[in-house]
C-alpha positions as CSV (number, residue, x, y, z in Angstrom):
1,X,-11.9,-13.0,-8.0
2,X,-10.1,-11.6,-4.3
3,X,-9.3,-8.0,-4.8
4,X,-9.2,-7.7,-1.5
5,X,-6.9,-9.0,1.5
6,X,-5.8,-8.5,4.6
7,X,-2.7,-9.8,6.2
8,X,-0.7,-9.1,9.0
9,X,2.7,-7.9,9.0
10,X,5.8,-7.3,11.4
11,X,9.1,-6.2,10.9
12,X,12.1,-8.5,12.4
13,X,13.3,-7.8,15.6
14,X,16.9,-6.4,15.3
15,X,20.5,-7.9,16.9
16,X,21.6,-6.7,20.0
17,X,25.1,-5.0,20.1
18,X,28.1,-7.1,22.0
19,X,30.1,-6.4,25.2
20,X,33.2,-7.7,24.6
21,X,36.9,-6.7,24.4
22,X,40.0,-7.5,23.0
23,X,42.1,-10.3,24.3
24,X,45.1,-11.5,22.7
25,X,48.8,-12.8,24.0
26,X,51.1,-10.2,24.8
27,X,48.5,-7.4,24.1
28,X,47.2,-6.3,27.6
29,X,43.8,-3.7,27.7
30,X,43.0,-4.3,24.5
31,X,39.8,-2.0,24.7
32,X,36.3,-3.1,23.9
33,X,35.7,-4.7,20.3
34,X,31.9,-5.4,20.7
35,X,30.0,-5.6,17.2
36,X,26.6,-4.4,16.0
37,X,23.8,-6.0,15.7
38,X,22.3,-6.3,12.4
39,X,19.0,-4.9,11.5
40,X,15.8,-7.1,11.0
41,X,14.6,-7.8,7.8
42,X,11.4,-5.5,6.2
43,X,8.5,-6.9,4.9
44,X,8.0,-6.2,0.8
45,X,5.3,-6.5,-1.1
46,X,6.8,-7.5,-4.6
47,X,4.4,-6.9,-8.0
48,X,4.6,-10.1,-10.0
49,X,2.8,-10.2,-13.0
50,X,2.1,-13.7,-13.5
51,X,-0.7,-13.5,-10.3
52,X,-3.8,-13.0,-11.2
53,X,-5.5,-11.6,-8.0
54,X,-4.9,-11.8,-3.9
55,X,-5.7,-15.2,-4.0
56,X,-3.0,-16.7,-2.6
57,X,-3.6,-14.3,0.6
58,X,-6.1,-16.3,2.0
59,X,-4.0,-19.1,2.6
60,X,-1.1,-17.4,4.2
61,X,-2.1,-13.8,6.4
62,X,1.2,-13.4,8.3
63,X,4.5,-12.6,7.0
64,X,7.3,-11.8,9.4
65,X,10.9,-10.5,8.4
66,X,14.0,-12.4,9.9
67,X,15.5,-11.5,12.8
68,X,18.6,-9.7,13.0
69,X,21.7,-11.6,14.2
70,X,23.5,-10.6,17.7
71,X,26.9,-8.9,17.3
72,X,29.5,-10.6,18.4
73,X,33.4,-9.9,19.6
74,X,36.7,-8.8,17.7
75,X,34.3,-6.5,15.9
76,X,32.5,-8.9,14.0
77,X,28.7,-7.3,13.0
78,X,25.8,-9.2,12.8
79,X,23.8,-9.8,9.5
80,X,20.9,-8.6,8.9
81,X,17.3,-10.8,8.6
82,X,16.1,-12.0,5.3
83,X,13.2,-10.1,4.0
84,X,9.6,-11.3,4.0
85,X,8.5,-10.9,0.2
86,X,4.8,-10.6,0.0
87,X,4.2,-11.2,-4.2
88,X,1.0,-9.3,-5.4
89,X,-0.4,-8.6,-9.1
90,X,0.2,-5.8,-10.8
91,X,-2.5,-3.0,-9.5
92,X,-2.0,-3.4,-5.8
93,X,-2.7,-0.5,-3.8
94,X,-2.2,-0.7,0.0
95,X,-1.1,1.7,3.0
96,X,2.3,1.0,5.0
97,X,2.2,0.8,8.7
98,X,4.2,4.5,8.5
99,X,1.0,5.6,6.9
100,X,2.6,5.9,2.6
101,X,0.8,5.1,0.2
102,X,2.1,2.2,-2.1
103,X,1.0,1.3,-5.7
104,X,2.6,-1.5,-7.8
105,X,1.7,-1.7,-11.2
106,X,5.2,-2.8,-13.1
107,X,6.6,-6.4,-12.9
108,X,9.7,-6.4,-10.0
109,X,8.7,-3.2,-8.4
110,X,8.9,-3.2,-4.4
111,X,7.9,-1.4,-1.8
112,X,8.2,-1.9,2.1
113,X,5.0,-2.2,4.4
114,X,6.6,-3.0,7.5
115,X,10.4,-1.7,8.6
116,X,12.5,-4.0,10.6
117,X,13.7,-3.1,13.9
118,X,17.4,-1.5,14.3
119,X,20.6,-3.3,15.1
120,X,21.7,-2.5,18.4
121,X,25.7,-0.8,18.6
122,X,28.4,-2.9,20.4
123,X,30.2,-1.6,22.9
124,X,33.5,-0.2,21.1
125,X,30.5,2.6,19.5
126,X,30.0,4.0,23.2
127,X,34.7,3.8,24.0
128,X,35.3,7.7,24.8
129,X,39.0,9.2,26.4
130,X,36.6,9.6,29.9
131,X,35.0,5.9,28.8
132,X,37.6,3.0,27.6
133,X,36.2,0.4,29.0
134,X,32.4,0.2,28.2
135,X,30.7,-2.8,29.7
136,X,27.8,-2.2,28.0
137,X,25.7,-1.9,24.3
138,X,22.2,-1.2,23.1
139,X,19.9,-3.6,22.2
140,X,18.4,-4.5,19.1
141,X,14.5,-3.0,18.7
142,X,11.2,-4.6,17.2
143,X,10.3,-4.1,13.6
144,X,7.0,-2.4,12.9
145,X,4.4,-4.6,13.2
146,X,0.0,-4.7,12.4
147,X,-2.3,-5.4,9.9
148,X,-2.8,-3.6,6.1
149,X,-5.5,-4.2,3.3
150,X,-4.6,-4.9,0.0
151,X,-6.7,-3.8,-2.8
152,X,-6.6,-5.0,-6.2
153,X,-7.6,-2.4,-8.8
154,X,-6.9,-4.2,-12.4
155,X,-5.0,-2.4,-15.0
156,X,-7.1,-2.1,-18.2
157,X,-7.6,1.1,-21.0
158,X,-10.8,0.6,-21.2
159,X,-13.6,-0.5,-19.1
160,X,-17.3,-1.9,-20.2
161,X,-20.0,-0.8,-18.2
162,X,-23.6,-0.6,-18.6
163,X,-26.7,-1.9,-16.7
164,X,-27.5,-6.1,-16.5
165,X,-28.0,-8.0,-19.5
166,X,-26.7,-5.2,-21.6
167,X,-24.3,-7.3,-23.9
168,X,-21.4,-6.5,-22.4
169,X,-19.8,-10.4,-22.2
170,X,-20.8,-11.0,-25.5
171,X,-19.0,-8.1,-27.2
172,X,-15.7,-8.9,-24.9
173,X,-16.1,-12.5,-26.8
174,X,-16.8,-11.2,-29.8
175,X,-13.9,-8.2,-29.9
176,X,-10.7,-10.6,-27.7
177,X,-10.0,-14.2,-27.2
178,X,-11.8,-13.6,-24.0
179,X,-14.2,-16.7,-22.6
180,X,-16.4,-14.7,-20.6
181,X,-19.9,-16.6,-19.0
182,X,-22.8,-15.7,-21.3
183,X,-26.2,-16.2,-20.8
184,X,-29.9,-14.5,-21.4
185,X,-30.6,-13.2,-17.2
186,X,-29.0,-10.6,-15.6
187,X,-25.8,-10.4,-13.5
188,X,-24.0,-13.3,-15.1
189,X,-20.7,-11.8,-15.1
190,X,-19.9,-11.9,-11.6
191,X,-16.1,-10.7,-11.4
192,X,-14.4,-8.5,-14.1
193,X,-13.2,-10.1,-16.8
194,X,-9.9,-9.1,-18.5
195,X,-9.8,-9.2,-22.9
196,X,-6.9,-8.1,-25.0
197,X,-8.0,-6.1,-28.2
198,X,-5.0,-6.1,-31.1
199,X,-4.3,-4.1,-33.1
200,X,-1.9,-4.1,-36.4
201,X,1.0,-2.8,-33.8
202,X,-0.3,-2.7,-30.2
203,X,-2.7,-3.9,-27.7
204,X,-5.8,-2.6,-25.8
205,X,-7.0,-4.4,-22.5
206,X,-10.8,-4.5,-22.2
207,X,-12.7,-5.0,-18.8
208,X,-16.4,-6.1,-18.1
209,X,-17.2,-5.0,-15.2
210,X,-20.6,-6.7,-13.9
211,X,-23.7,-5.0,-14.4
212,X,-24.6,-1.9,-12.4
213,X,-27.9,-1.3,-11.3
214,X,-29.7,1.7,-9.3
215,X,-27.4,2.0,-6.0
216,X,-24.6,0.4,-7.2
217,X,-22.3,3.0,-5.6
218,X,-24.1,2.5,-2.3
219,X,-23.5,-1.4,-2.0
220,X,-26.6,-2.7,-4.6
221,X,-26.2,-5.3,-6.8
222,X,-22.6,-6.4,-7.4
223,X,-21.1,-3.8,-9.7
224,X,-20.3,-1.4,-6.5
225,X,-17.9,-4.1,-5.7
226,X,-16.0,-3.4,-8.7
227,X,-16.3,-0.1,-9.6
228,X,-12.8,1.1,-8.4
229,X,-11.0,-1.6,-11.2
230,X,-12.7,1.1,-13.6
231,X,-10.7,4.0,-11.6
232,X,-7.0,3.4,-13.7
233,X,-9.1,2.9,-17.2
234,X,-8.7,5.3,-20.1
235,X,-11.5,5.3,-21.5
236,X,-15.7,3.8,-21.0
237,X,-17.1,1.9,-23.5
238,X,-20.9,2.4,-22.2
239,X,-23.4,0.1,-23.6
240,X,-26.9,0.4,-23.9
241,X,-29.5,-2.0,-25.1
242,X,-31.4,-0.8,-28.5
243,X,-34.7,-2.5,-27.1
244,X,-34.1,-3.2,-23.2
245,X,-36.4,-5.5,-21.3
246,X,-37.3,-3.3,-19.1
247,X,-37.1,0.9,-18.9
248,X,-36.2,2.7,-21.9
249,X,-32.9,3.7,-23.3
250,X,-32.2,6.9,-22.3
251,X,-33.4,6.3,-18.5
252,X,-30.8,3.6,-18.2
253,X,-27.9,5.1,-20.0
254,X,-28.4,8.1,-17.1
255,X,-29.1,5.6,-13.9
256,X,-25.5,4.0,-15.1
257,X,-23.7,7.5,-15.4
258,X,-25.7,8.3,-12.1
259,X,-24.0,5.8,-10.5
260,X,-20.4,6.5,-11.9
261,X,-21.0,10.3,-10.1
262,X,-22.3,9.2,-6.7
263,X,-19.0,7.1,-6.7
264,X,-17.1,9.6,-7.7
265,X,-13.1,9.0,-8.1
266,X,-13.2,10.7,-11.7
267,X,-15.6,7.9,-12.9
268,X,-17.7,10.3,-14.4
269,X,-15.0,12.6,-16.6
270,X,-13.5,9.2,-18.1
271,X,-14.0,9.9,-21.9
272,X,-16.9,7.8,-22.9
273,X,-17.4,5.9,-26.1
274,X,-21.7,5.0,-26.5
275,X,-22.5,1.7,-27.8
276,X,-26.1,1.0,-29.0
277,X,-26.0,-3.0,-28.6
278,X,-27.8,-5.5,-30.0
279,X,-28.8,-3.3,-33.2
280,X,-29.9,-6.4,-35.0
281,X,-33.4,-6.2,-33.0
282,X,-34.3,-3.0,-34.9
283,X,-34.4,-2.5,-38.2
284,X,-31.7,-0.3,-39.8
285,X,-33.5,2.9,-40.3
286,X,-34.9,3.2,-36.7
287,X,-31.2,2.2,-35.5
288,X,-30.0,5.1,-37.5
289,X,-32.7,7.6,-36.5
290,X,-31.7,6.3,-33.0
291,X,-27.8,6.8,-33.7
292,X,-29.2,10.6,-34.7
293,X,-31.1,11.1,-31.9
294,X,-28.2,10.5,-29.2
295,X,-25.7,11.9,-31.2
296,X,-27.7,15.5,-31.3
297,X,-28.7,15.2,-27.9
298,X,-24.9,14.4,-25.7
299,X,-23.3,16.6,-28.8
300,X,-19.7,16.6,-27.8
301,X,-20.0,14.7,-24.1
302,X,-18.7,11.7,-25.8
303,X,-16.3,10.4,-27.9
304,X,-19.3,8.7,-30.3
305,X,-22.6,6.8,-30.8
306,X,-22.1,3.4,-32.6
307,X,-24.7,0.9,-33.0
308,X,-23.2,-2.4,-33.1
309,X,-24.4,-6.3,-32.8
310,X,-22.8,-9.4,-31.2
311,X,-24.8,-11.7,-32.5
312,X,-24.3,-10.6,-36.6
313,X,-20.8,-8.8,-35.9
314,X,-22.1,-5.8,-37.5
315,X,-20.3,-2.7,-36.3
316,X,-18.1,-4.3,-34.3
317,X,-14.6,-3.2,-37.0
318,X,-15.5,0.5,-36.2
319,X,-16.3,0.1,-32.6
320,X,-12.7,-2.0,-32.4
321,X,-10.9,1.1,-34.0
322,X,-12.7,3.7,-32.5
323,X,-11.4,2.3,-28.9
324,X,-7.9,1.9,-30.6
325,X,-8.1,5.2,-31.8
326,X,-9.0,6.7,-28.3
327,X,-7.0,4.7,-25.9
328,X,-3.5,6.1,-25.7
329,X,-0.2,3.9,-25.3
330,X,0.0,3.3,-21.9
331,X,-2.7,4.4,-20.8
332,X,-3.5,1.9,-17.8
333,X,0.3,3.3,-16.4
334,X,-0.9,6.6,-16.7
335,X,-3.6,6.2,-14.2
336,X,-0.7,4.6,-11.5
337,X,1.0,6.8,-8.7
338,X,4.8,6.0,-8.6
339,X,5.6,3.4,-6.2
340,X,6.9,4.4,-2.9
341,X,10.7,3.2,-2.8
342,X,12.0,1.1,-0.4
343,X,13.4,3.6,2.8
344,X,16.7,3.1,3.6
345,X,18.1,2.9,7.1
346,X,19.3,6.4,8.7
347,X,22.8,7.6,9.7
348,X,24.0,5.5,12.6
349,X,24.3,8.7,14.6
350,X,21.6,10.7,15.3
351,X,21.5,14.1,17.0
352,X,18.3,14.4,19.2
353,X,17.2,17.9,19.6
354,X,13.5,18.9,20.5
355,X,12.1,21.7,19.7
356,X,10.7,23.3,23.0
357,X,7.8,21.0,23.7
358,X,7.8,19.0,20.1
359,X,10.2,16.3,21.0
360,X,8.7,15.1,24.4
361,X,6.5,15.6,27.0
362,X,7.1,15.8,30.9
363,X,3.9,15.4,33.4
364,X,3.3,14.7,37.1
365,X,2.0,10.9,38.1
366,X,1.1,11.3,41.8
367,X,3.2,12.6,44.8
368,X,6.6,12.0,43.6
369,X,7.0,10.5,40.2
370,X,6.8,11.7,36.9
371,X,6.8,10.4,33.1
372,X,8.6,11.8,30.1
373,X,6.8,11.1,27.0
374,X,8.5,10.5,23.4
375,X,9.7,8.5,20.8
376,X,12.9,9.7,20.8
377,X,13.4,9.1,24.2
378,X,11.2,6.1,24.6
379,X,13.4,4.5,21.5
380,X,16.4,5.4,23.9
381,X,15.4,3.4,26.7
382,X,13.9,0.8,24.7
383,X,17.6,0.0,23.5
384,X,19.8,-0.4,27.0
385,X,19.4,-2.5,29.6
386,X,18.4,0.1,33.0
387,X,19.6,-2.7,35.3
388,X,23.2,-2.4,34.2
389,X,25.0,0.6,36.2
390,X,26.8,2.4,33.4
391,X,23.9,1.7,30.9
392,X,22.0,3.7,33.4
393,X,24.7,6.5,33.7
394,X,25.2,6.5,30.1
395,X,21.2,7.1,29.9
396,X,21.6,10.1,32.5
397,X,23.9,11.8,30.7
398,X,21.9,11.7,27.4
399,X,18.7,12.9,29.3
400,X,21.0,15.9,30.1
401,X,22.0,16.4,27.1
402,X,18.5,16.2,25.7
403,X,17.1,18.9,28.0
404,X,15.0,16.1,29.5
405,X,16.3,16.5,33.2
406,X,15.9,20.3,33.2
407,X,12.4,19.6,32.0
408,X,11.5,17.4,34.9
409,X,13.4,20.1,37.4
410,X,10.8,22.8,35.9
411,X,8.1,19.8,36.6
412,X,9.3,20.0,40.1
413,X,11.4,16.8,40.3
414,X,13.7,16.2,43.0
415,X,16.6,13.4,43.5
416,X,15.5,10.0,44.1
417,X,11.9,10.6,42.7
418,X,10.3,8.3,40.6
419,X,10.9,8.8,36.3
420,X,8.9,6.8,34.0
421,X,9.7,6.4,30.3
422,X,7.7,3.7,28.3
423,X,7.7,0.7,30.4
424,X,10.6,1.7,32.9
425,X,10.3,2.7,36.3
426,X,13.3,3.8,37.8
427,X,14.2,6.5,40.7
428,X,16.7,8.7,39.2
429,X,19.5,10.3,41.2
430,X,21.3,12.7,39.1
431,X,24.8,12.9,40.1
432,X,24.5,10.8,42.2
């Protein structure tokens, strides 16, 4: 079973923004009719419930959104790039690039891991009464791009656990239409195993999670690697052998909840259901004098103590609908975070305005140049071309506005020094 993955992801570049202008018979300065670029296309991870785990990850670690197309004249936008659709099973967790959390656990819901860039604006967005003949438009910027994990934490109401060799495969068998591996030596079951319980009108998922054993939460044995698909369960069913090869009862019902507290996530308040497995190797009145004995010594710490067997099926009706009885409808949703929805793109136009300090930074690099550190103005930049004149001019005046050239005059910035912003170098002349 992969419940783990990690693929790289990267927004589609988006369109760069036209210089064109009108240019029809009999129509003489028609004025500039550049389109938009369109923006690039996301990458979404889509929850599909027919997958079964992350699989299909291995084979393919790189998903890129489409491109954006260029805008083009007589105001004609480009489209935007197709989406990259990453399909995951239900109970994917994973981080965004912008740092959100995301959690599918519903069949169709989406989320976006990686933005695309922006469309760039033609040159009709930049026309003004001092400006009617723009000759030139911003170019389209990268999508977000670098590498998440996926992790795969399945969505069952109740979880088995218990120590090696406890029974645990042999009861999902006996209780589901389940075909888990079972043999006599310990860690058999070496991935979870899903069973679904039924009931006269609903159904109850059961997982076996493989055997913990002393350490488990540190990285021994092989449960620690799935304890978190126990995180999103309802309830524990805990079992515990009657006669266990080796230890005693009680010890290795406490090194198993032990375990659940050093790895903490709530593990240890799940409500816990004790089952005294494999009764048929005692006879009935020391496996009732047993039942006693834990029963007067957790008191109300669990939700029972039921002695049940496998092998002979005895017990088993009242362990299935004690688990029926304790596992509410829905329970596996219950556990889930809602799903982070897909952002939407903000208002074309943006008003910049930095707070003091907060918006960007303005230090001295040697004798006479300086750098001007931001996103907002690094995002600026990014999207005109400095070699073109009135890009450049248009750039100046938005540095103005921005509070960026009276920040470098307080820097002690004179005409014709050198300004660095991202990976520009230019020597800036204001008014000039």
């Amino acid at each position: 079973m992969y419940d783990r993955a990690r693929i790289h992801v990267e927004g589609g570049r988006g369109g760069n923004g036209c210089v064109s202008f009108r240019r029809e018979a009999h129509v003489p300065k028609g004025g500039p009719d550049g389109g938009d670029g369109g923006h690039g296309g996301d990458v979404v991870l889509v929850c599909d419930e027919s997958l079964r785990d992350l699989a299909g990850l291995r084979r393919q670690a790189h998903f890129r959104g489409g491109p954006g197309r260029h805008g083009q004249g007589k105001d004609r936008h480009g489209a935007r790039g197709a989406d990259a659709v990453v399909r995951v099973p239900p109970g994917t967790e994973a981080s965004s690039l912008d740092g959100s959390d995301v959690d599918l656990v519903a069949d169709g819901q989406r989320a976006v891991v990686a933005r695309g860039g922006r469309g760039g604006h033609g040159n009709k967005r930049f026309a003004t009464s001092t400006r009617q003949t723009p000759r030139f438009s911003e170019q389209g910027t990268a999508g977000e791009t670098g590498s998440i994990e996926l992790r795969l934490k399945l969505l069952a109401d109740a979880g088995l656990v218990g120590l090696p060799n406890a029974g645990k495969s042999s009861l999902l068998a006996r209780l589901t239409r389940a075909a888990p591996k079972v043999a006599d030596y310990p860690f058999t079951t070496v991935e979870p195993v899903l069973g679904t319980l039924d009931g006269d009108d609903r159904q109850v998922v059961l997982a076996d999670i493989p055997g913990l054993i002393e350490g488990a939460a540190d990285g021994a044995g092989l449960g620690h690697e799935f304890l978190a698909h126990v995180e999103r369960c309802a309830m524990l069913v805990h079992l515990v052998e009657v006669v266990p090869l080796e230890g005693d009862p009680e010890a290795n019902y406490e090194a198993v909840r032990a375990e659940l507290d050093s790895y903490g996530a709530g593990l240890a308040a799940l409500p816990e259901l004790i089952v005294l497995s494999k009764r048929d190797l005692l006879p009935d009145e020391d496996v009732e004098e047993m039942r006693r004995r834990w029963t007067d010594r957790l008191g109300g710490r669990t939700l029972g103590v039921l002695p049940i067997s496998s092998a002979t099926g005895v017990g088993l009706d009242a362990l299935r609908q004690a688990v029926l009885d304790a596992v509410p409808e829905g329970a596996a949703a219950i556990a889930t975070q809602p799903t982070r929805a897909a952002p939407e793109f903000e208002a074309e136009h943006r008003v910049y305005r930095p707070a003091g300090e907060g918006g960007y930074r303005v230090q001295q690099e040697g004798e006479r140049a300086f750098r001007v550190e931001g996103r907002g103005v690094e995002m600026l930049f990014e999207r005109h071309d400095v070699a073109n004149a009135e890009a450049l001019a248009y750039l100046e005046q938005r540095l103005t506005e921005m509070g960026v050239l009276a920040a470098l005059r307080d820097a002690g910035f004179e005409p014709g020094d050198e300004v660095r912003i991202g990976e520009h170098e230019f020597e800036l002349h204001p008014g000039g």
